[in-house]
C-alpha positions as CSV (number, residue, x, y, z in Angstrom):
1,X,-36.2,40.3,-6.8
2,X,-38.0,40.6,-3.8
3,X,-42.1,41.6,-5.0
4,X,-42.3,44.9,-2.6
5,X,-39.0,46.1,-4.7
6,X,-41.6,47.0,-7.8
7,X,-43.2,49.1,-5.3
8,X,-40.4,51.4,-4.9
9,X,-40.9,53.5,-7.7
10,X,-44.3,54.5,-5.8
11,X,-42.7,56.3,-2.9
12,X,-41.7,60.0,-3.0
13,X,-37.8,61.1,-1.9
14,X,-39.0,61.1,2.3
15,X,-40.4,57.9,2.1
16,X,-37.7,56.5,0.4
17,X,-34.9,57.6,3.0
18,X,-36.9,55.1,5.1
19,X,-36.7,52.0,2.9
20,X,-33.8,50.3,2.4
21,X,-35.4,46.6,0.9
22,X,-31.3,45.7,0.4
23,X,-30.0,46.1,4.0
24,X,-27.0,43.7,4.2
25,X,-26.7,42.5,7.8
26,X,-30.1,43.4,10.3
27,X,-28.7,41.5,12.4
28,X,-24.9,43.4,13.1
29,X,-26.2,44.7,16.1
30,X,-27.0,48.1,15.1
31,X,-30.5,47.3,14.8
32,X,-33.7,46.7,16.6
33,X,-35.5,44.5,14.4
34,X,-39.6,44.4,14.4
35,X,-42.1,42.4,12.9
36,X,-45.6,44.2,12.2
37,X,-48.5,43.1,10.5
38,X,-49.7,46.2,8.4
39,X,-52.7,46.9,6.3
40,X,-52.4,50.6,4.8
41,X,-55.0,53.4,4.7
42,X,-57.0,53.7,1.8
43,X,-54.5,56.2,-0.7
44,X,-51.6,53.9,0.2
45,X,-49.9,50.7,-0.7
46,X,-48.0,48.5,1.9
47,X,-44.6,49.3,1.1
48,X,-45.3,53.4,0.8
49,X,-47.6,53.2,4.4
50,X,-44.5,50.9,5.7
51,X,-42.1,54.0,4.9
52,X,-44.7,56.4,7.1
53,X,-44.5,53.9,10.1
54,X,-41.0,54.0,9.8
55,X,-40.7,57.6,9.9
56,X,-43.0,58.6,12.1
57,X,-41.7,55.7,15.0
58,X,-38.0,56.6,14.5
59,X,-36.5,60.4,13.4
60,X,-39.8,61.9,10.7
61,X,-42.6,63.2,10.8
62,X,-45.3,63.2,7.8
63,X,-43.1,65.5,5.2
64,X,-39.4,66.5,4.5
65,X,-38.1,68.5,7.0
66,X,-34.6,70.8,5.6
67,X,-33.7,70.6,9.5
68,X,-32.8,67.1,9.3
69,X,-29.0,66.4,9.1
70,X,-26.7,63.8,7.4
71,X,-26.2,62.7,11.1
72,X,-29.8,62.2,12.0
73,X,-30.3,60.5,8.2
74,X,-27.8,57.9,9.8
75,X,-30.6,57.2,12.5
76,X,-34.0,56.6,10.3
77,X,-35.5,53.7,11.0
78,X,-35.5,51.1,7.9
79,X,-37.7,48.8,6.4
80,X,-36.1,46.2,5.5
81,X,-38.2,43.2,4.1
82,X,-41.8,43.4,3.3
83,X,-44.6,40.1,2.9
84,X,-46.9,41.2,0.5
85,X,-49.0,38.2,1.0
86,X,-49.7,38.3,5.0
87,X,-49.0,41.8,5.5
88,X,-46.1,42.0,7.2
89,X,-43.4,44.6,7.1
90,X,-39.7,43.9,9.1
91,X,-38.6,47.2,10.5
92,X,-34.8,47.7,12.0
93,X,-34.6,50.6,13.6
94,X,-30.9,51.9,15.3
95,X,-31.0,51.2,19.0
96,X,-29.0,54.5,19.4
97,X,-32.1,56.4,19.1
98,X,-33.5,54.9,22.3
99,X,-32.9,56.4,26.1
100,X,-29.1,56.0,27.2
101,X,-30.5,54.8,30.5
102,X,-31.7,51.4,29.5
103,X,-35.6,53.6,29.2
104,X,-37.9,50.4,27.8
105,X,-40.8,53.2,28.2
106,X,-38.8,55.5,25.7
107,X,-38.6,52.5,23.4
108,X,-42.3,51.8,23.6
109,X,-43.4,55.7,23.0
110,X,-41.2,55.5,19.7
111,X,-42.6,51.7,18.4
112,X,-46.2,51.6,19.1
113,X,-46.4,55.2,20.4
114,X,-47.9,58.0,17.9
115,X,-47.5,55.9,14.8
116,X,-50.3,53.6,16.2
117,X,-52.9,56.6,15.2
118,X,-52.3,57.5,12.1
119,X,-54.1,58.2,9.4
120,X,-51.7,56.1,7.0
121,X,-53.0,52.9,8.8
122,X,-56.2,50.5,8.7
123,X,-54.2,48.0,10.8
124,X,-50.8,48.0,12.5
125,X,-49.7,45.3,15.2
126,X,-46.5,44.5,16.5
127,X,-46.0,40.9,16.2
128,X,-42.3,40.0,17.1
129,X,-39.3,41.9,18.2
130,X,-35.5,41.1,18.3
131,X,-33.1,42.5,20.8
132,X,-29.4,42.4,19.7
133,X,-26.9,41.2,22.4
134,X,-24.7,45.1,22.0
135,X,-28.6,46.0,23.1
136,X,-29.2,44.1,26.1
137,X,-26.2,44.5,28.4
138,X,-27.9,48.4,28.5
139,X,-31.0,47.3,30.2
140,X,-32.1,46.0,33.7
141,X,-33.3,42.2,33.0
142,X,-34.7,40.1,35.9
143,X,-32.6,40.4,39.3
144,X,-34.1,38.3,42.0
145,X,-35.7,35.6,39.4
146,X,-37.9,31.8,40.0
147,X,-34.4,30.3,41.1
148,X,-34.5,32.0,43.9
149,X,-37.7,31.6,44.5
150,X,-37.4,28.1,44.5
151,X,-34.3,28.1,46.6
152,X,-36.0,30.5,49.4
153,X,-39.7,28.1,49.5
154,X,-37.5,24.5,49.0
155,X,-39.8,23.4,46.0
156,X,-38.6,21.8,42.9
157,X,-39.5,19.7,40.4
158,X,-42.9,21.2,40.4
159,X,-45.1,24.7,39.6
160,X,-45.2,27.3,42.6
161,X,-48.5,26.9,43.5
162,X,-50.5,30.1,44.3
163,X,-53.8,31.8,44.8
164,X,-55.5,35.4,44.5
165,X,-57.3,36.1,46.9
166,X,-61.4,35.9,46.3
167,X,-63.2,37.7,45.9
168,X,-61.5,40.1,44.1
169,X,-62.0,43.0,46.5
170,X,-64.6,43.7,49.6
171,X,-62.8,41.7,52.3
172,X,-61.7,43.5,55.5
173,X,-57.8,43.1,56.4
174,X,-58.5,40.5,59.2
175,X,-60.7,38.4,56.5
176,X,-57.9,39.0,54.0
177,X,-55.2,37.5,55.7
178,X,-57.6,35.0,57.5
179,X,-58.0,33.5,53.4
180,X,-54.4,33.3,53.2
181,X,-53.4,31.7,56.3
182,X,-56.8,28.9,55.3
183,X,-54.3,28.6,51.6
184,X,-51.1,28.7,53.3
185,X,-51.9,26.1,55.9
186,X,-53.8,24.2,53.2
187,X,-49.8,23.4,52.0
188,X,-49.7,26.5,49.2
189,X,-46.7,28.6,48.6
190,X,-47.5,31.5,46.9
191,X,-50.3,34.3,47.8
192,X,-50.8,37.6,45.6
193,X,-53.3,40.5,46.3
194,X,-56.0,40.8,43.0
195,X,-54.6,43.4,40.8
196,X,-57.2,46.2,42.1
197,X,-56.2,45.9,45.9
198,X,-55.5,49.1,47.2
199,X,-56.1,51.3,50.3
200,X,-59.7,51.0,50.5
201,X,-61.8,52.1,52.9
202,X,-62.9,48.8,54.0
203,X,-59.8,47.3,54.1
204,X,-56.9,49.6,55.5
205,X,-53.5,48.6,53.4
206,X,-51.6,48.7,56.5
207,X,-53.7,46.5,58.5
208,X,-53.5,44.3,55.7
209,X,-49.5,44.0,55.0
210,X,-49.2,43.6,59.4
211,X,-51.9,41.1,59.2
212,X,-51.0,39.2,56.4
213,X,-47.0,39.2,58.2
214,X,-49.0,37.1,61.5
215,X,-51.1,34.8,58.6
216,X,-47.9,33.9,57.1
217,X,-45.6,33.4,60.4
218,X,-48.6,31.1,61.7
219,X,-48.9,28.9,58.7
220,X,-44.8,28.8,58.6
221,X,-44.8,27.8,62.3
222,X,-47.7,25.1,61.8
223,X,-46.5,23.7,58.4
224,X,-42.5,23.9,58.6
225,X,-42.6,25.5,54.9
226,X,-41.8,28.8,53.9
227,X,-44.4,30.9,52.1
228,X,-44.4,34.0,50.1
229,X,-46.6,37.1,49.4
230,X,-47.1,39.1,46.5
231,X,-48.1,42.7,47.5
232,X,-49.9,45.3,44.8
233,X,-47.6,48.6,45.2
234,X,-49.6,50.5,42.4
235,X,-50.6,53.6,43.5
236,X,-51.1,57.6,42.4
237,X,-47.3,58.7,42.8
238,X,-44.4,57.6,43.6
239,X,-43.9,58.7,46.7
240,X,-46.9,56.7,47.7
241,X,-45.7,53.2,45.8
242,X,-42.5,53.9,47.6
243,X,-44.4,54.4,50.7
244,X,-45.8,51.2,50.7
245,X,-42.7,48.9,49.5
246,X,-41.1,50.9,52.5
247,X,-43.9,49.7,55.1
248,X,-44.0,46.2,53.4
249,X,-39.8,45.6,54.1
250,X,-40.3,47.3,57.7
251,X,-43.2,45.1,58.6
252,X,-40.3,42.9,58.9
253,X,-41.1,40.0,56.5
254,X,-38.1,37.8,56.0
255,X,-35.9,38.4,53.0
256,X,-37.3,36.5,49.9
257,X,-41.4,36.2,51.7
258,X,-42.7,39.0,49.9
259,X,-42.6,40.4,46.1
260,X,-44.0,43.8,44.9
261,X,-46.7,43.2,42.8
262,X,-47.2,46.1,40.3
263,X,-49.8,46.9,36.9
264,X,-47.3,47.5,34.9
265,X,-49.6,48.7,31.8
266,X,-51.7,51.1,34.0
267,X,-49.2,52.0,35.9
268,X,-46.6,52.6,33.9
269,X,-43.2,51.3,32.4
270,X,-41.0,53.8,34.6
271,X,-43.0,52.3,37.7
272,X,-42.0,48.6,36.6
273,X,-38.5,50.1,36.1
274,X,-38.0,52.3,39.5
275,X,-38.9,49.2,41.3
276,X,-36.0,46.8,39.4
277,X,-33.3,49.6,39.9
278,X,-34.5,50.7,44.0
279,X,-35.2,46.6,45.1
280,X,-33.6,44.5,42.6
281,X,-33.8,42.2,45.8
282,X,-37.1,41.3,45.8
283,X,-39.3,39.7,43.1
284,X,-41.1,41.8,40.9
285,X,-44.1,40.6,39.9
286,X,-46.1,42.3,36.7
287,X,-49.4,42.1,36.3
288,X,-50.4,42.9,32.7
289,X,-54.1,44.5,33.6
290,X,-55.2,46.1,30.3
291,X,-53.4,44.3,28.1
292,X,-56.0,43.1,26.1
293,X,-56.7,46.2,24.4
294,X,-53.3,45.5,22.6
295,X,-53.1,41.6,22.4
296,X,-56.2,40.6,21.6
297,X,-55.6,38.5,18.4
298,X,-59.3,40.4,16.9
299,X,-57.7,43.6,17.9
300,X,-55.5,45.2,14.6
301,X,-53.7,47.6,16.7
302,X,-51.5,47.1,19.5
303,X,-48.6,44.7,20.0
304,X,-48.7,40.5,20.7
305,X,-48.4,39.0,23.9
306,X,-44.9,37.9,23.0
307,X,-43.7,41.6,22.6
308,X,-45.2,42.6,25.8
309,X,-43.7,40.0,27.5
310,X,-40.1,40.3,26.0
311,X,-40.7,44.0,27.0
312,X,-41.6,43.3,30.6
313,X,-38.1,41.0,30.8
314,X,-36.2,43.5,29.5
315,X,-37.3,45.9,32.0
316,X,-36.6,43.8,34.5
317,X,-39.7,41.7,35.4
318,X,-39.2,38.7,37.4
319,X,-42.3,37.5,36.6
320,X,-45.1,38.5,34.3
321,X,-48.9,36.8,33.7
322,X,-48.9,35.4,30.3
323,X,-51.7,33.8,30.1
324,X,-53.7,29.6,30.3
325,X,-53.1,29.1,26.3
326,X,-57.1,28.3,26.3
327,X,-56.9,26.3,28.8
328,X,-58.5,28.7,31.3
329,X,-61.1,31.3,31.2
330,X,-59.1,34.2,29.3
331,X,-58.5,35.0,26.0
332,X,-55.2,33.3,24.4
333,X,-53.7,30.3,22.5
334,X,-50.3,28.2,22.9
335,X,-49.1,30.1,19.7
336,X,-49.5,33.1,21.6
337,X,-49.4,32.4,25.1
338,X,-46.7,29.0,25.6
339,X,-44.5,30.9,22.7
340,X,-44.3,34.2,24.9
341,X,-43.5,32.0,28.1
342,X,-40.7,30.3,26.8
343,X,-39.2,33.1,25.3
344,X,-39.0,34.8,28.3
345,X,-38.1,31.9,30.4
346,X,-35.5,30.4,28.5
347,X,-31.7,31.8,27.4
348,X,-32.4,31.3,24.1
349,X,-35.9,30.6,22.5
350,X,-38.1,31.0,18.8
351,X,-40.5,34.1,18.7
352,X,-43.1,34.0,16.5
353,X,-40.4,35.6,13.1
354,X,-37.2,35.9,15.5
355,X,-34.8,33.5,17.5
356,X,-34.5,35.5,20.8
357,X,-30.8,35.1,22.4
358,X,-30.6,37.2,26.3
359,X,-27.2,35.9,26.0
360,X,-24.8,39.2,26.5
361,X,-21.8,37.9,25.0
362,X,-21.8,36.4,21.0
363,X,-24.6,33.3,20.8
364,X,-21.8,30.9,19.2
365,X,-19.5,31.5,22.2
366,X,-19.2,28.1,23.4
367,X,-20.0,28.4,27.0
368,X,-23.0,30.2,25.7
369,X,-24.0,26.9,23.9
370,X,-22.7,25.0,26.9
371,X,-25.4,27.1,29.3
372,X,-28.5,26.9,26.5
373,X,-28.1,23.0,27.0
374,X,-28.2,23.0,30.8
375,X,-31.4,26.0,30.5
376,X,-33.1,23.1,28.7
377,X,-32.2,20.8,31.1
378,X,-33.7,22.7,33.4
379,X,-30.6,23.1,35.4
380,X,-30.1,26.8,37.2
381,X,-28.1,29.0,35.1
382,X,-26.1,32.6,35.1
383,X,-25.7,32.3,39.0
384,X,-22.4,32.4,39.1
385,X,-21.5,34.3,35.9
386,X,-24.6,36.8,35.2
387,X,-22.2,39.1,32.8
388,X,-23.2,36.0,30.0
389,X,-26.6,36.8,29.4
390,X,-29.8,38.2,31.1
391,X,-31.5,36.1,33.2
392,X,-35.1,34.2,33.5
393,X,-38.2,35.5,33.7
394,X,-40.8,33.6,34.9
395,X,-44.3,33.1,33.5
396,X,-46.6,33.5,35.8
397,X,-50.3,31.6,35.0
398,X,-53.6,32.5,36.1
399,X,-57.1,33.0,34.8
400,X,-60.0,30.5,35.1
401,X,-57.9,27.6,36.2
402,X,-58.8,24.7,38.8
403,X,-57.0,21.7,40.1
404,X,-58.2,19.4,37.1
405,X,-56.7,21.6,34.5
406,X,-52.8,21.9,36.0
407,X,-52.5,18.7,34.3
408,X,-53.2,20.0,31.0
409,X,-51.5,23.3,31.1
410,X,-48.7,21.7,31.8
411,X,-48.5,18.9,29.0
412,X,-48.7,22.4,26.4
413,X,-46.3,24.2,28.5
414,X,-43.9,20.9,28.0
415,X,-42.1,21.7,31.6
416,X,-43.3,23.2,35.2
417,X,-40.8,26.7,35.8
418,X,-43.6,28.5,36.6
419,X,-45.7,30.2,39.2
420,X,-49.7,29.2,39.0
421,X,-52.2,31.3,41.0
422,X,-55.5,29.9,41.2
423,X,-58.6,32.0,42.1
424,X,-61.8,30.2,42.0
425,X,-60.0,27.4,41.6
426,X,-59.3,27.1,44.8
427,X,-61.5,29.2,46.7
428,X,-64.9,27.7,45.7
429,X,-63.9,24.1,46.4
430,X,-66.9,22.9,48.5
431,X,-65.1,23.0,51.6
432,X,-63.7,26.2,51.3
433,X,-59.9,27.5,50.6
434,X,-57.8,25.3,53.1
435,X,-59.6,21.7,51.3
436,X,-59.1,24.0,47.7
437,X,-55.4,24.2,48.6
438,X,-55.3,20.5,49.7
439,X,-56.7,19.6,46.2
440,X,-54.1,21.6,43.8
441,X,-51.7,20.0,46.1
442,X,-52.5,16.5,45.4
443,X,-53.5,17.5,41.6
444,X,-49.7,18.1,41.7
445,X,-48.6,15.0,43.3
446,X,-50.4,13.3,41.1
447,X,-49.1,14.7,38.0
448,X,-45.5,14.5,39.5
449,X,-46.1,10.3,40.1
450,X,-47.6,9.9,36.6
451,X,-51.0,9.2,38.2
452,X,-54.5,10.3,36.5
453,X,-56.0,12.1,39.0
454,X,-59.3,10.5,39.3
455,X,-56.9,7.2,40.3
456,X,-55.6,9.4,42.8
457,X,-58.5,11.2,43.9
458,X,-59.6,7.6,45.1
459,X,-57.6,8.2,48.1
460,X,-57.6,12.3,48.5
461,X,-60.7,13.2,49.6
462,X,-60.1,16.9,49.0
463,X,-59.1,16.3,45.1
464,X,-62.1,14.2,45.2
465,X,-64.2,16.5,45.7
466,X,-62.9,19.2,43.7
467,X,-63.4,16.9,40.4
468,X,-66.5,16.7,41.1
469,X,-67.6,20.0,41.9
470,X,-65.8,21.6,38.6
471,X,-66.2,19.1,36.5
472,X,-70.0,18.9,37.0
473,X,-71.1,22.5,37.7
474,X,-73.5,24.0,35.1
475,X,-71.5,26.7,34.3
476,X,-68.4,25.1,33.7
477,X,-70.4,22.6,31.0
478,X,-72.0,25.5,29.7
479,X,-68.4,26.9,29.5
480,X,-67.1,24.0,27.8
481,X,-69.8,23.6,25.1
482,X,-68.7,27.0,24.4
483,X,-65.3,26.8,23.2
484,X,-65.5,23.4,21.9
C-alpha cells in the first residue's frame, strides 16, 4: 500500500474528489502530469494540503461548492502519487481544462497561478512537467529553429558564437552598432541587444536598428560570412512591440539576419506567443529576465528551470537562456541547467521525474525511434515531415562566460547545438571587442582540433592574451576562491 494511502482517512468529502492515489493509466493522454515539491501549512499534512493545491489550480476553490456539476467533477485535477519522504506530490490534471487556443499563459495562471499564495502552503515548487503527445499537436512549438540558423550563417560542427553588447546600456546608436561591427568583423556570428535596451533617450531605437543594418552589411562585405542580430521588441503595448518588429523587417535586413528578442517573463507569455503565431519566420529569442525569483533552487516557491524552459518550447521559443551550469557567473547547476537544455533541444529527453517525448504521433512508432537516433546523432530532423513531433529549441548560454571556459561548458553540455553570447567575455579582452572576438574564435578552433588552448594560444596572439587577462585578474581569483 502506497504510505500517503493511510492518509486518506484525514481528508474531508472536497478534498477527497481531488485525490485519486489509484489512478490507472496518467499517462493515456488525458492528463497533464506535474511533479511538485510540497511542504504543507501548519494545520495540514501533505496529502490533505496536496488535495487544496489540486483544487484550487484546476476546478475548486477552498470549500464545496453545490454549483459544481458531475461534468465539471470529470475535470478536477488529481493527485495521484505522493513521496512522503522528499515531499513531493504528482498532480495530473485534464488538459481539457486549458485554453482551446494552444494559451501556455492560461496553463501557467492555473499551475503556479493563485495556488502559489495560499495559506495551505509553507513551500510549493514545480519541479517537472509532462506534456502528452494528444497535448502537443494543440500548441505552437519552435518554427524557425538553430537548423536554420545554422543553414542561413554556414556554421556547423560548432556553438554560434555571440556577444551582448557592453555595457549593458548608456551607448549612443552610432557607438552601439560601432561594437557590433568591432564583434562581427572580429569573425562572430551572432549579436543580441542586453535585455533592458529600449528606446532611450540617449540611444534613439531607430537609429539603432538602421545603424546596426550598415554595421552588419560592412562586416558581411569585409568578412564573406553572414551575421545575425537579435533585436529586444519588449515594449508597453502591443501596438508598440509590433511597431518595432515592423521597422526592424522594413529596415530591410535579409531574411534569416535578424531575430526578435523578447522578456518573456516581464513581458508576458501572450507576447512570446503573438510573436510565434505573427513571424513564425524569424527566430524568437526569449530571454528569461526575472526568472530567478521562481528557479532559484533556495527559493520554495516558483517553478525549476526545466519547467520554464519546457514552457517557453511549448510556446514556441526558438531559443531560450538556460543558464552556464556553474560554469559562469549565474546562479545554476548541470542538474538544473544541462537537464533543462537537453530537454528542450532534443526529440526526446529525461526531465528531472518525467521522460519528455515532442514527438506528435505515438513514441513507439518506429520512424519516431528512427528520428530520436538521428536527433542524437546530431543529424537535422522534422524538416521534411514536421506533423511527427515539435521541433528543437535551442539553448541559448550566457552569463559570466569568457573564452577559457567554452571549453568546459561544453564537455558538461556533452555536444555544441547551441548559441553562446559572451558579454565581458569578450568585450574586456585587453584589446578591446574585435581581439575579444578573435580569441572565442580560436578558443573554438581549438576545442574543435582537440587542442588545449594554452598549446594553441602559443600561436594566437589574441587567445593569448585573453588567458592571461581572465585567468589572472583579481576578481576572477577572488571569484574562484568563492565557489570552490
Amino acid at each position: 500500500m502506497n504510505p500517503a494511502a493511510k492518509l486518506l482517512k484525514s481528508l474531508n468529502s472536497k478534498q477527497r474528489a481531488y485525490v485519486n492515489l489509484d489512478l490507472k493509466a496518467p499517462k493515456n493522454g488525458e492528463y497533464m502530469l506535474v511533479v511538485f515539491h510540497l511542504i504543507p501549512g501548519e494545520k495540514l499534512n501533505i496529502l490533505q494540503a496536496a488535495s487544496e493545491v489540486a483544487a484550487e489550480s484546476s476546478t475548486g476553490t477552498n470549500f464545496k461548492v453545490s454549483t459544481e456539476t458531475a461534468f465539471s467533477r470529470e475535470l478536477n485535477a488529481l493527485v495521484y502519487n505522493v513521496d512522503l519522504k522528499r515531499n513531493l506530490i504528482w498532480v495530473a490534471y485534464p488538459w481539457r481544462i486549458f485554453d482551446r487556443g494552444g494559451n501556455v499563459q492560461n496553463i501557467l495562471t492555473f499551475v503556479v497561478g493563485n495556488v502559489l499564495g495560499m495559506k495551505e502552503i509553507s513551500a510549493l515548487k514545480m519541479l517537472d512537467v509532462w506534456f502528452p503527445t494528444e497535448m502537443l499537436e494543440h500548441y505552437d512549438g519552435p518554427s524557425y529553429t538553430l537548423d536554420d540558423m545554422r543553414k542561413y550563417l554556414g556554421v556547423y560542427g560548432r556553438p554560434i558564437l555571440g556577444t551582448i553588447i557592453k555595457p549593458k546600456i548608456g551607448l549612443t546608436a552610432a557607438e552601439y552598432a560601432e561594437v557590433c561591427y568591432d564583434f562581427w568583423s572580429g569573425g562572430g556570428d551572432f549579436v543580441k541587444n542586453d535585455e533592458p535596451q529600449a528606446n532611450q533617450d540617449f540611444c534613439d531605437y531607430e537609429k539603432m536598428v538602421k545603424f546596426v543594418k550598415k554595421a552588419m552589411d560592412k562586416a558581411v562585405k569585409e568578412t564573406g560570412h553572414k551575421k545575425v542580430h537579435s533585436f529586444n521588441v519588449s515594449a508597453s503595448d502591443f501596438d508598440e512591440m509590433i511597431r518595432r518588429c515592423e521597422l526592424i523587417r522594413k529596415t530591410g535586413f535579409e531574411k534569416g539576419s535578424y531575430a526578435y528578442l523578447i522578456d518573456g517573463i516581464t513581458a508576458g507569455w501572450m507576447a512570446v506567443q503573438t510573436l510565434r503565431r505573427k513571424y513564425p519566420n524569424v527566430f524568437l529569442h526569449f530571454h528569461r529576465a526575472a526568472h530567478g525569483a521562481f528557479t532559484r533552487p533556495e527559493n520554495p516557491i516558483g517553478f525549476s528551470v526545466l519547467v520554464l524552459s519546457k514552457f517557453a518550447k511549448l510556446a514556441g521559443a526558438s531559443g531560450i537562456h538556460t543558464g552556464t551550469a556553474g560554469v559562469g557567473k549565474m546562479k545554476g547547476s548541470p542538474d538544473e541547467d544541462i537537464t533543462a537544455a537537453k530537454n528542450i533541444l532534443h526529440l526526446i529527453s529525461k526531465g528531472h521525474f518525467f521522460e519528455q517525448s515532442w514527438a506528435q504521433v505515438p513514441q513507439n512508432d518506429e520512424q519516431v525511434l528512427k528520428i530520436a537516433k538521428e536527433d542524437y546523432a546530431n543529424h537535422v530532423i522534422l524538416n521534411d515531415d514536421s506533423w511527427r513531433g515539435m521541433k528543437k529549441c535551442c539553448p541559448i548560454i550566457s552569463g559570466g562566460l569568457n573564452p577559457t571556459k567554452l571549453k568546459s561548458f561544453i564537455d558538461i553540455m556533452g555536444e555544441v547545438d547551441f548559441i553562446t553570447t559572451m558579454g565581458a567575455g569578450v568585450h574586456a579582452h585587453p584589446r578591446g571587442t574585435y581581439y575579444g572576438a578573435k580569441a572565442l574564435i580560436q578558443a573554438c578552433e581549438a576545442y574543435n582540433k582537440g587542442i588545449n588552448i594554452r598549446a594553441y594560444a602559443k600561436s594566437h596572439k589574441e587567445l593569448a592574451e585573453a588567458i592571461n587577462f581572465f585567468e589572472n585578474r583579481k576578481e576572477t581569483k577572488a571569484l574562484s576562491n568563492e565557489r570552490s
